[in-house]
C-alpha positions in Angstrom: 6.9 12.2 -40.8 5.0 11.9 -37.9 6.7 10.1 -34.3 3.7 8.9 -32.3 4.2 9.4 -28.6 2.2 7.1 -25.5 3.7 8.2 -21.4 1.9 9.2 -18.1 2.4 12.4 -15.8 2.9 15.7 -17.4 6.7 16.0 -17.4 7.4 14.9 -20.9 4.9 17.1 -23.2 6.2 20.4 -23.0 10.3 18.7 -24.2 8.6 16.9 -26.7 6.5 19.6 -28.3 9.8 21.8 -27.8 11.8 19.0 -29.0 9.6 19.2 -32.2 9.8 22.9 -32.9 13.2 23.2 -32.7 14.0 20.0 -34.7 12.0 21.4 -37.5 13.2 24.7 -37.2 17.1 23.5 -37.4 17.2 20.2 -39.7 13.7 20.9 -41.6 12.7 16.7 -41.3 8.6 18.2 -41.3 8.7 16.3 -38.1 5.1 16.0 -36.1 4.6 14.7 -32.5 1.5 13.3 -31.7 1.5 12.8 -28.0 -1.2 10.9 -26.1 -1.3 10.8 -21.9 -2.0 7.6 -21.0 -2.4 7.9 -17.1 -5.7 7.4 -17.0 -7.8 5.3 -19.3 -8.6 7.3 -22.7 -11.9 8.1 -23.5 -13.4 6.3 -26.1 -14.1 9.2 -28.2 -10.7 10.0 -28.2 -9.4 7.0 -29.4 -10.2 7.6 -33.6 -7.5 10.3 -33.8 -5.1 8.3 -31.6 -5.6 5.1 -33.8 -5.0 7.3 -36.7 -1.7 8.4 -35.5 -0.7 4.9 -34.6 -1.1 4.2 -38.4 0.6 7.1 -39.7 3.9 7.0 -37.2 7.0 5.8 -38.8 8.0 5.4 -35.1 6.1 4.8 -31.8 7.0 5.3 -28.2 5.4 3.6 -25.3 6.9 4.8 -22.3 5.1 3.6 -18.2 1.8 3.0 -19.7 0.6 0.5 -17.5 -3.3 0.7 -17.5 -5.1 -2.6 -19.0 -7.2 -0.6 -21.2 -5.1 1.7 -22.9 -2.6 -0.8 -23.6 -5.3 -3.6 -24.9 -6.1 -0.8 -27.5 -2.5 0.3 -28.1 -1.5 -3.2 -28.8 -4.9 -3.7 -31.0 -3.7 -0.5 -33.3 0.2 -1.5 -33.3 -1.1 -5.4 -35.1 -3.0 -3.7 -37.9 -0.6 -1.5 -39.2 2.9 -3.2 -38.1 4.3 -3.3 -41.3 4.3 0.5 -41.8 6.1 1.2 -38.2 9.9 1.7 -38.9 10.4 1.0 -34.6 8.2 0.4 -32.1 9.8 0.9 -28.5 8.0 -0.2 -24.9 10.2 0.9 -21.9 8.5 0.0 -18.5 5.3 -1.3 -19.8 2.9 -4.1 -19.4 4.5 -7.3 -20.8 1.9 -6.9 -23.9 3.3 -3.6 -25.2 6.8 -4.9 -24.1 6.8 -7.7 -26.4 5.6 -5.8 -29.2 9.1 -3.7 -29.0 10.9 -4.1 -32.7 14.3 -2.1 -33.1 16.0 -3.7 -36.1 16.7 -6.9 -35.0 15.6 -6.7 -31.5 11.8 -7.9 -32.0 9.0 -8.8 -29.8 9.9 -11.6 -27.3 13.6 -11.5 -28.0 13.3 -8.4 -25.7 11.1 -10.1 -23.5 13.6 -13.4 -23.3 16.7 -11.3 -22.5 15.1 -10.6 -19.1 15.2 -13.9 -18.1 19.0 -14.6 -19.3 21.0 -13.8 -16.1 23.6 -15.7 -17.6 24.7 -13.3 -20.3 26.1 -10.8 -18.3 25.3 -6.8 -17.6 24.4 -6.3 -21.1 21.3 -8.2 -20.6 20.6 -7.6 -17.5 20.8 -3.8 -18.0 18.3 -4.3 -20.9 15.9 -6.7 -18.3 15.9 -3.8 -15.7 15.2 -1.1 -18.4 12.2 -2.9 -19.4 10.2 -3.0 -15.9 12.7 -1.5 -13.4 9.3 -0.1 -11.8 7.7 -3.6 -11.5 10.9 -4.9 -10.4 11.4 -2.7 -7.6 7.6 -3.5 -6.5 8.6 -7.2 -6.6 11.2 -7.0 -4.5 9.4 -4.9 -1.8 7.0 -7.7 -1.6 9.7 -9.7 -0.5 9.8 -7.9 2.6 13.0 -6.1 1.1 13.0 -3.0 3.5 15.9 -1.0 2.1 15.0 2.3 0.6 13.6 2.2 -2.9 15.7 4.6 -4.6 18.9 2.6 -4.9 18.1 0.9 -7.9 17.5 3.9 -10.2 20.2 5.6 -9.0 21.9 2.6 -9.6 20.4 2.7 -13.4 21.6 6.1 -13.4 25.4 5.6 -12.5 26.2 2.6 -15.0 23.7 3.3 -17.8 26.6 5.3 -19.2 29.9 2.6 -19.0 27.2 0.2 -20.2 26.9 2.0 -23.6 30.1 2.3 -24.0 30.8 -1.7 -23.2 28.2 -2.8 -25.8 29.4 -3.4 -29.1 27.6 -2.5 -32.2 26.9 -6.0 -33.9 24.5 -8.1 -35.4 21.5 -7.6 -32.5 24.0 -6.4 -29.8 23.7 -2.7 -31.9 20.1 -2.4 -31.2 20.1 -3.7 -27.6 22.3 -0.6 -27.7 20.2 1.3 -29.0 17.4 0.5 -26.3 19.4 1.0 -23.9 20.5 4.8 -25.2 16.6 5.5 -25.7 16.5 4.2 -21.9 19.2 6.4 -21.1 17.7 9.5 -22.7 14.6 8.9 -20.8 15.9 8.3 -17.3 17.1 11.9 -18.2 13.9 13.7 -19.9 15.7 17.0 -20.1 14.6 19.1 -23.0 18.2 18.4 -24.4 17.5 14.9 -24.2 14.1 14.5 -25.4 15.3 16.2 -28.0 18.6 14.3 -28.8 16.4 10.8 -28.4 14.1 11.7 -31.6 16.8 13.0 -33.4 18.6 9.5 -32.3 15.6 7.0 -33.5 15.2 8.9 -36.4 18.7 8.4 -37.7 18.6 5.0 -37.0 16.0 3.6 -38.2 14.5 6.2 -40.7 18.1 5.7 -42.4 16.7 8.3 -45.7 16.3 10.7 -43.3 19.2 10.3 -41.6 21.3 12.7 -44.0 19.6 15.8 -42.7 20.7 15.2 -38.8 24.1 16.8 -38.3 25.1 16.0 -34.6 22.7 14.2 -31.7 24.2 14.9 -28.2 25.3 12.4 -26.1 22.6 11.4 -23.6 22.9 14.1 -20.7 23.3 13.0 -16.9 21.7 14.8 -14.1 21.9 14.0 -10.5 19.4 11.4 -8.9 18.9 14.1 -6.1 19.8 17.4 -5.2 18.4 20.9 -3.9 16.3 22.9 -6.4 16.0 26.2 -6.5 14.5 28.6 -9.3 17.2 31.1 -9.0 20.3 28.9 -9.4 21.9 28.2 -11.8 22.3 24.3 -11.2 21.1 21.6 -8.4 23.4 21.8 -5.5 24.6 18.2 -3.7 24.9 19.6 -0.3 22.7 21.1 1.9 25.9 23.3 3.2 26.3 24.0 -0.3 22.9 24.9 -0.3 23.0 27.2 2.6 25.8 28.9 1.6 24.4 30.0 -1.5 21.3 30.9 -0.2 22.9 33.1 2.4 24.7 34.9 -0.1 21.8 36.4 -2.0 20.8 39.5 -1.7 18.4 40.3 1.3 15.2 43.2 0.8 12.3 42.8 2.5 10.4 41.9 -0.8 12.7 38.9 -1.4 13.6 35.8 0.4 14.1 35.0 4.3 17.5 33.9 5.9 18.0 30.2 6.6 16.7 29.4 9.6 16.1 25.5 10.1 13.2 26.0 13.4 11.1 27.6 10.2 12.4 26.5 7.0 9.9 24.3 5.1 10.6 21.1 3.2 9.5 20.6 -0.1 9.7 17.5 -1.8 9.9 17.7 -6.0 9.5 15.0 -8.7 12.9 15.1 -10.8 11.4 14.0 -13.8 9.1 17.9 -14.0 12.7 19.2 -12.7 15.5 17.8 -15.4 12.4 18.7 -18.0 12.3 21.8 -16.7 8.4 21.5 -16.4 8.1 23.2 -13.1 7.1 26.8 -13.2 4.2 25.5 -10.6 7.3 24.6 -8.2 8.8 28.0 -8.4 5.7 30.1 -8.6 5.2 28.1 -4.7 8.6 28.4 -3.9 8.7 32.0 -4.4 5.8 32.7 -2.5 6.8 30.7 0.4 9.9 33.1 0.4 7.9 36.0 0.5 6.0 35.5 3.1 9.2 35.0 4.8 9.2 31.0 5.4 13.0 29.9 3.9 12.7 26.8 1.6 14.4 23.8 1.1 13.2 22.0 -2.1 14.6 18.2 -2.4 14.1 16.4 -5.3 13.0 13.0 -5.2 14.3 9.9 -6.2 11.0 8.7 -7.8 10.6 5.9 -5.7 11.6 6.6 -2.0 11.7 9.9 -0.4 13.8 8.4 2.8 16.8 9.3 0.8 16.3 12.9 -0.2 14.7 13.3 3.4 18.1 11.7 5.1 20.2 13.8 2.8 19.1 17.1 3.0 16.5 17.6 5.5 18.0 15.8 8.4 21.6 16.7 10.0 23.7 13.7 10.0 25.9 14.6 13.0 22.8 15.5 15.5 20.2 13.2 13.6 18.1 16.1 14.1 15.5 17.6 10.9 16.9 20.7 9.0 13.0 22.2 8.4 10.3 22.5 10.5 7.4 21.4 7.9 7.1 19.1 5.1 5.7 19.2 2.3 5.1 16.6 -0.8 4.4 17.7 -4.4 5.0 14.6 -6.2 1.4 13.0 -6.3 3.0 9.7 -5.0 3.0 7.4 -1.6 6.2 8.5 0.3 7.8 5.2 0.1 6.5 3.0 -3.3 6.3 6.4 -5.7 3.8 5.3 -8.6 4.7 1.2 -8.2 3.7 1.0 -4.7 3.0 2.0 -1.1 4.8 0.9 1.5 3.1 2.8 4.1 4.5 1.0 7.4 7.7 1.9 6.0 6.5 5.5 5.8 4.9 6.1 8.9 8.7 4.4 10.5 10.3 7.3 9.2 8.1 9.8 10.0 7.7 9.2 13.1 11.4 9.4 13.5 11.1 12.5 11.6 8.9 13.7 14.0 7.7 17.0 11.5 4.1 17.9 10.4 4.0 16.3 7.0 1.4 17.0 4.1 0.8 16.3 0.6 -0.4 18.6 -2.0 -1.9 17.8 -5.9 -0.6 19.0 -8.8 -3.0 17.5 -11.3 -2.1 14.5 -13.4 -5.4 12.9 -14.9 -7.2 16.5 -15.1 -6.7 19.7 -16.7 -7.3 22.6 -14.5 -10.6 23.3 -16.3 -12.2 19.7 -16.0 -11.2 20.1 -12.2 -13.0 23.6 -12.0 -15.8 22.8 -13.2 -16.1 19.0 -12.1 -18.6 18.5 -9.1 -16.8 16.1 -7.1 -13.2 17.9 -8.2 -10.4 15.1 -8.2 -11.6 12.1 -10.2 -11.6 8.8 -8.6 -8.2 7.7 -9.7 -6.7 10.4 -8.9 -8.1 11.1 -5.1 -6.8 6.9 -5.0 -3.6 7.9 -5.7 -2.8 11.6 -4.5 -5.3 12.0 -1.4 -6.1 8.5 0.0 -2.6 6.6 -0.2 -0.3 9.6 0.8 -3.2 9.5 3.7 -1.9 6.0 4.8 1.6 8.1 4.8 0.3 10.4 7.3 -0.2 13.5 5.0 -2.9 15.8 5.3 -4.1 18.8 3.7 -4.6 17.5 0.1 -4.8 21.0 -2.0 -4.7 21.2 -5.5 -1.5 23.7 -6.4 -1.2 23.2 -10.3 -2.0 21.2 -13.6 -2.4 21.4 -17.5 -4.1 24.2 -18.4 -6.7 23.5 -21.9 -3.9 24.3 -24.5 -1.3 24.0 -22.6 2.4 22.2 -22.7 3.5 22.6 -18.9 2.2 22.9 -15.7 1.4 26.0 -14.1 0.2 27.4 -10.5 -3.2 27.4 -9.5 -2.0 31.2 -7.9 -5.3 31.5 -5.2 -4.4 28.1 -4.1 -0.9 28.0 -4.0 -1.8 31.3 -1.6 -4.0 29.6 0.8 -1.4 26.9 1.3 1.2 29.6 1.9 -0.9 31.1 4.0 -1.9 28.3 6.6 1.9 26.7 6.4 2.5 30.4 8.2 -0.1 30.1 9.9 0.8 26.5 11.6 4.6 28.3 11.8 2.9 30.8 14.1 1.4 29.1 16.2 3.9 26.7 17.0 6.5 29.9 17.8 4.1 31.9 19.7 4.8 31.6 23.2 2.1 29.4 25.0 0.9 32.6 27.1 0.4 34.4 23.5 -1.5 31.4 21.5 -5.6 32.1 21.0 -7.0 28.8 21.1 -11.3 27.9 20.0 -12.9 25.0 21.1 -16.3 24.3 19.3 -18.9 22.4 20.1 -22.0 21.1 18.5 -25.6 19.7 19.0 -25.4 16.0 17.8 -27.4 14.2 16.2 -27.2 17.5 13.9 -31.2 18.2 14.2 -32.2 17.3 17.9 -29.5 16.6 20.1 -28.3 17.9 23.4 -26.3 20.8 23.2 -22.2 20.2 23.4 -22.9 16.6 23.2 -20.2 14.0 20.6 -20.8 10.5 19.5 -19.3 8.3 22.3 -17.8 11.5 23.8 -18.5 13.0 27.3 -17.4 16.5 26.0 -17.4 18.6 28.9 -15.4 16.9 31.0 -13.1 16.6 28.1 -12.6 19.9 27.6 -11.9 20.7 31.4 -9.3 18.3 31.1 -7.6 19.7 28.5 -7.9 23.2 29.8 -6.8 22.3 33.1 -3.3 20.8 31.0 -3.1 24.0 29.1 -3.1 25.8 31.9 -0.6 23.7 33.5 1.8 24.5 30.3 1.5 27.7 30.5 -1.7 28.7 28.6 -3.6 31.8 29.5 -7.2 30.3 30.6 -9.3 30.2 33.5 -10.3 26.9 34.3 -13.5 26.4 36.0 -14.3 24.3 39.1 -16.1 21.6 37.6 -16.5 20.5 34.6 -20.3 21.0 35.1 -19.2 24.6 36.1 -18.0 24.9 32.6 -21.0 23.6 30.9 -23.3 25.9 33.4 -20.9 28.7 31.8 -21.7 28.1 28.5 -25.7 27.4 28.9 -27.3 29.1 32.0 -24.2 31.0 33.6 -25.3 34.9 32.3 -28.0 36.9 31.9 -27.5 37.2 28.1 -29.1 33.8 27.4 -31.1 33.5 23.4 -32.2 30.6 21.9 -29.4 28.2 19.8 -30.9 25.7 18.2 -33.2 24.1 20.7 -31.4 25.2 23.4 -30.3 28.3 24.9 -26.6 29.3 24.9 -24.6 32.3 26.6 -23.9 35.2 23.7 -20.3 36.0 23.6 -20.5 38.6 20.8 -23.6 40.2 19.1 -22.2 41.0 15.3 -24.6 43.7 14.0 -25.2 43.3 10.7 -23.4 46.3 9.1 -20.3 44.9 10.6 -21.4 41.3 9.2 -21.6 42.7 5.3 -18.4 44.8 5.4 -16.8 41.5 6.6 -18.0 38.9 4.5 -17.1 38.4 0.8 -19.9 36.0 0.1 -22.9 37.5 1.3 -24.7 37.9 -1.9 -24.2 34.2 -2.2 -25.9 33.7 0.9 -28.4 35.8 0.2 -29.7 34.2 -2.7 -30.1 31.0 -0.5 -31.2 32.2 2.9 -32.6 35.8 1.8 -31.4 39.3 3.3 -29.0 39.0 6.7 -29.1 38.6 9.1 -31.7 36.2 8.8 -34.0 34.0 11.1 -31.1 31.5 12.8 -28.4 32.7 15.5 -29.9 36.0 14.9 -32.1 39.0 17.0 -33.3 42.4 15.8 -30.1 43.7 13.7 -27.6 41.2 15.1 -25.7 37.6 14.6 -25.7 36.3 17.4 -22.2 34.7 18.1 -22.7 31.4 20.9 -20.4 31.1 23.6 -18.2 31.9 26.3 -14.4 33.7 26.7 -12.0 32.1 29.2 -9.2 34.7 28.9 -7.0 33.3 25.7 -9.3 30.6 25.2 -13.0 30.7 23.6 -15.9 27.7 24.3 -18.0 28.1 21.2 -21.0 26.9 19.9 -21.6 26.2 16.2 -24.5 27.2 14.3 -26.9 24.7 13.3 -27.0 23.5 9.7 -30.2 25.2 8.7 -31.8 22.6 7.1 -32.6 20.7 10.0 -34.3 17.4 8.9 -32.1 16.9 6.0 -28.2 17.7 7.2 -27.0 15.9 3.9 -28.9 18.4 1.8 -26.4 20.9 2.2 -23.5 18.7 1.0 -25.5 17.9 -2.2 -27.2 21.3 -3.0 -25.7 22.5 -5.9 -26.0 26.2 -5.2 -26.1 25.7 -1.7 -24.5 28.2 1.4 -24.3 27.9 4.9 -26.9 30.8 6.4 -25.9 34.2 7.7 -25.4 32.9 11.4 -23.2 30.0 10.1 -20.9 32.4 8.3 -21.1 35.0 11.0 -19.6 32.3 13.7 -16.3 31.6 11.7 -15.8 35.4 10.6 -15.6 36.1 14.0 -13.0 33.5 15.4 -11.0 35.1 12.4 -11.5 38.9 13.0 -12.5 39.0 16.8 -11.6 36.7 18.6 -8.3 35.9 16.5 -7.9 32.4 17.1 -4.2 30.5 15.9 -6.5 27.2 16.1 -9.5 25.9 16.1 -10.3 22.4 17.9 -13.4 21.1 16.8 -14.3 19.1 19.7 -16.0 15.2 18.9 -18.0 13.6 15.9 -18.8 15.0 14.3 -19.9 19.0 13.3 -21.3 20.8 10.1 -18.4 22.8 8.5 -17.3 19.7 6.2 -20.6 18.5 5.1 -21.0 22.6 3.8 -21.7 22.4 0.1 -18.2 22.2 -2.9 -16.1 19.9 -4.2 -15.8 16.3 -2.9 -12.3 16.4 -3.0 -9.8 18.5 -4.2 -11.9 22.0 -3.2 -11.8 24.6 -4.7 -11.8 28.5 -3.5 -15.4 28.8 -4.3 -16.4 25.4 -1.6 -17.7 26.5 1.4 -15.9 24.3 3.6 -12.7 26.1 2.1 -14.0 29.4 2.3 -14.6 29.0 6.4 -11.8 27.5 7.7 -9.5 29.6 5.8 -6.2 29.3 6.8 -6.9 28.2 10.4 -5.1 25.4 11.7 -7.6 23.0 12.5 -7.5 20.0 14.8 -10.1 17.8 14.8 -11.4 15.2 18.3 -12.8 12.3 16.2 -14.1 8.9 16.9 -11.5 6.3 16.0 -14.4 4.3 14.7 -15.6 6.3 11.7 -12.9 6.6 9.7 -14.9 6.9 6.4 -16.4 10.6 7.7 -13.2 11.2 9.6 -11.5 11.3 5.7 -14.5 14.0 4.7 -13.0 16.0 7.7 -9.4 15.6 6.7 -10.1 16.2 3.3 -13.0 19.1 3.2 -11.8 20.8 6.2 -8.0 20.5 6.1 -8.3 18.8 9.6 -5.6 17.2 11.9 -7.5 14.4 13.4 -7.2 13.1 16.9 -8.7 10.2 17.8 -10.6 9.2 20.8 -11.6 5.5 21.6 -15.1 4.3 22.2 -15.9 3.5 25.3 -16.1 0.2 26.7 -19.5 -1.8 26.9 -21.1 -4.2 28.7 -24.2 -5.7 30.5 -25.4 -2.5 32.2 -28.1 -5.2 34.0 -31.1 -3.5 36.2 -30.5 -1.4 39.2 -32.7 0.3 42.4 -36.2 0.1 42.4 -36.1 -1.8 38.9 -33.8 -5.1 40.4 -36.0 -5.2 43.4 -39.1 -5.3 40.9 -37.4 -8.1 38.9 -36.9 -10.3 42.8 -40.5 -9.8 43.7 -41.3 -10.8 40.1 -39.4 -13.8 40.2 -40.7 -14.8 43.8 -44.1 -15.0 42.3 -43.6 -17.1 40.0 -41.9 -19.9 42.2 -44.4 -19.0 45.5 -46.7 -22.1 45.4 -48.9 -20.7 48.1 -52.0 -18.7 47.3 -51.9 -16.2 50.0 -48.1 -15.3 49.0 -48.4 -14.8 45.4 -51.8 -12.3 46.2 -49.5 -10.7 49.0 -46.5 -10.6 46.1 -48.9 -9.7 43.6 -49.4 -6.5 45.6 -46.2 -5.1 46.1 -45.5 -5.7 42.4 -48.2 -3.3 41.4 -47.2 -1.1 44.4 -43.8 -1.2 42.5 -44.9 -0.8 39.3 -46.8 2.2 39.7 -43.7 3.5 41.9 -41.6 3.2 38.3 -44.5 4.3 36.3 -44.8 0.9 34.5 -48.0 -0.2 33.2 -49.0 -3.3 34.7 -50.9 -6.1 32.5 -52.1 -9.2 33.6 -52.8 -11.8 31.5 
């Protein structure tokens, strides 16, 4: 007897291949789930074996599938074989699998009618708001309805249960019942209640078989929010309640910090992967935050709004004030919207007000770790849509990749190197905003652009030296340790003709601040073999002399002026992003090894648009350890001086280099119009041509040539 299975997300597959293991074990029924994720659209090789299942399941299950594909070809399936399906049930899905529901007597538009029956009274409406309680909620956001998004499945949650118990079991009353327990079971997906709702359609309406089930458990209820935690025993409602049980563990300096709310970090969970219990990737994080001492607040979600979790328990409702100091998303959704929608005005209110660094990281829901690994671009399309660009909108940035489906797999697990580089860099960014001012390191690098030919330290519609003066002269004024020179041109003199240790970078010769011999450069680097095979033994022919890297720039006490290595492949920039098996060279590498291990920068401030570490070859999105953008900036906090007006490569630098942009406008244009010697040779030129007498125009004539040689303008006469 086979119950075939259609949902989205990767919550519900480990309960229901549990739920199948344990039914067969305890009432022998020969039971076999076939369970198909619909979040993206399904291959068309796969869909032979799914079409099969659809015609040998007694019952089918259709839960959020919502893509125009999938559910053309589900509905397709469900008309050929209808007469062998004992139930079919659709719960939030397009109207065509919706109307295809058949529970008994509750068939195809009768379901579909009953949400248009206000009339009738909560029954009905209960059954209306099961249905499409997603699409409703997006409705009603679209009518500029502001409140948070939550409310109404919380609401579902709270009188689900004295809805049940109100309807009476009657002519077509007992399966809008019936529904509406499936519905409750799945607002719930705990492995108990997974579970208990096979065991419940099975009984029902596979009435032979309904000897051999001996008790179903009443649907389970779960709080619509909370405070997670791996180590406890049960969500807690308070974030006192919260505090005091974290306090009273046990402290060793393997284990986990003390509460501290200037360090504790925010985590924001799905509840669906919680109440399945589908979340070994959100403790394997959570217990690596802990150990390297950053305390941890996990929220759960409710689905559709994280203002309400946030308000809860990460802000202090006496003092208004946030409980953490970072925030972090792992639900794959907009902040305000979840999967329906994205209100991201909404978002960026409350953040604001929130006033906390706020990022969003990718457990993967239309991949399995192994198509991500060895995929090119990394995320998919849909997926960089959903999890990268529109939490983007929010105001999230670092988009890693922390967990997934494995190949074979039920649950998600950890992706452990990357859930260690996002440790790593969230205690990183704690650092440096503790550090007293006088302690923080601080690189500023600069460029040649265009990439190939340009000046050295120049931006797109940036004046870079003055900028940086500016901002060192403010650091200085709060409290930074850096001499500031006199000028601004004293600073660029500095940096290209101020010492005797001038060499050749790029075009262009720059000051040497360190000379990295080469010894020191293998023992250092990780990836030199890589490099090697591209760009041949170090340390190579660029930002190199004799036995030595040469490292560009200049040291102003706690703060370093550097100068970043060219891309190598001069005429062609955009080769490196598309080389398969492409590295940066030895100098390139050499540059960011030593703001890590010498000079110890907190932060790096790349200064204008646009340099060359994220155009370095890997991933598109969603890198990997092995991409080379990933593999340089490392765990450094990275702030990025960008042109407001190029968004599009601003997101590759958001994206490939983890980078906090800043934005600078473009300067204002107008009619520049002629000036000096140039105006006065446009007067004469107009005098000739309105001089009627002879003598004038030769006399004009020859101060315009005069002039024009003055300029050195060719002068033709026709």
């Amino acid at each position: 007897m086979k119950i075939t299975v259609f949902y989205v997300g990767s919550s519900l597959l480990a309960p229901l291949k549990n739920a199948e293991r344990e039914i067969n074990r305890q009432c022998r029924l020969g039971l076999a789930v076939a369970a198909h994720n619909c979040t993206l659209r399904v291959p068309d090789a796969e869909w032979p074996a799914i079409e099969r299942d659809i015609d040998d399941a007694a019952i089918v299950l259709i839960i959020h599938v919502t893509d125009n594909d999938n559910a053309a070809r589900i509905v397709a399936a469900l008309d050929r074989c209808r007469s062998r399906h004992r139930a079919v049930i659709a719960i939030n899905c397009m109207r065509s699998l919706m109307v295809r529901t058949r529970l008994g007597k509750l068939e195809g538009m009768k379901l579909f009618n009953l949400w248009r029956e206000r009339e009738r009274g909560a029954i009905y409406r209960a059954v209306r708001d099961a249905g499409s309680w997603m699409g409703s909620y997006a409705r009603a956001r679209n009518r500029e309805d502001k409140s948070t998004g939550g409310h109404k499945h919380s609401l579902l949650l709270k009188q689900m249960p004295s809805l049940l118990r109100l309807t009476p079991s009657i002519g077509i009353l007992r399966d809008v019942k019936h529904y509406l327990t499936v519905f409750c079971y799945l607002l719930q997906p705990t492995p108990g209640n997974i579970r208990s709702l096979l065991l419940y359609t099975i009984r029902h309406y596979i009435p032979e078989l309904a000897g051999c089930i001996h008790r179903i458990d009443a649907p389970e209820n779960r709080p619509s929010t909370g405070i997670y935690h791996p180590d406890a025993a049960s969500l807690f409602s308070s974030f006192e309640e919260y505090c005091a049980w974290y306090e009273g563990r046990p402290f060793d300096t393997g284990g986990h910090p003390r509460m501290d709310t200037n360090r504790a970090i925010g985590l924001l969970l799905t509840r669906p992967q919680i109440v399945s219990g589908a979340c070994r990737h959100y403790d394997y994080l959570i217990r690596l935050l802990e150990s390297e001492g950053l305390p941890v607040v996990p929220v759960l979600s409710t689905f559709m709004d994280n203002r309400e979790a946030c308000q809860e328990f990460l802000v202090d409702a006496q003092t208004n004030t946030p409980r953490v100091a970072q925030i972090v998303s792992l639900t794959g959704f907009s902040f305000v919207g979840g999967p329906a929608m994205n209100d991201s005005e909404a978002a960026v209110d409350y953040l604001k007000v929130l006033n906390r660094p706020f990022r969003s990281i990718v457990s993967l829901e239309m991949q399995r770790i192994e198509q991500w690994e060895e995929s090119v671009i990394g995320l998919n399309p849909v997926q960089t849509a959903m999890q990268v660009a529109i939490p983007e909108i929010d105001g999230a940035t670092e988009p890693f990749v922390f967990g997934g489906l494995a190949a074979g797999k039920d649950e998600p697990e950890a992706i452990e190197e990357r859930c260690e580089r996002v440790v790593r860099r969230l205690v990183r960014w704690d650092r440096l905003r503790l550090a007293p001012r006088s302690e923080r390191r601080l690189a500023f690098i600069v460029y040649c652009f265009p990439p190939d030919k340009g000046n050295l330290g120049t931006a797109a519609e940036l004046d870079v030296f003055p900028s940086i003066w500016d901002i060192l002269r403010r650091l200085q004024t709060d409290g930074y340790r850096v001499d500031v020179p006199e000028t601004p041109d004293t600073l660029r003199g500095l940096l290209l003709g101020a010492n005797s240790g001038l060499v050749p970078a790029g075009e262009h010769l720059a000051s040497v601040a360190y000379r990295m011999p080469v010894e020191e450069y293998y023992h250092s680097c990780p990836y030199v073999r890589e490099i090697e095979e591209e760009w041949g033994s170090a340390p190579g022919r660029i930002n190199a002399h004799g036995r030595d890297l040469l490292i560009h720039g200049v040291q102003l006490k706690n703060v370093f002026l550097g100068v970043q290595p060219t891309f190598g492949y001069e005429g062609d920039p955009m080769r490196m992003m598309m080389a398969k098996n492409g590295t940066p060279h030895h100098g390139f590498m050499a540059f960011y090894l030593y703001l890590e291990n010498i000079f110890r920068a907190d932060a790096l401030i790349h200064v204008g648009t646009h340099g060359a570490l994220e155009f370095m070859p890997g991933k598109q999105t969603g890198l990997s350890g092995c991409c080379w953008p990933d593999r340089l900036i490392r765990e450094f906090p990275n702030i990025y001086i960008y042109s407001v007006n190029n968004p599009s490569e601003g997101s590759v630098a958001k994206r490939r280099s983890y980078a906090e942009l800043v934005s600078y406008l473009t300067p204002p244009i107008e009619n520049a119009g002629l000036y000096r010697d140039l105006a006065a040779l446009k007067e004469l030129i107009s005098n000739y041509r309105q001089v009627q007498d002879e003598t004038q125009k030769e006399q004009l004539f020859v101060s315009i040539k005069e002039k024009a040689r003055d300029l050195n303008l060719e002068l033709k006469v026709s």
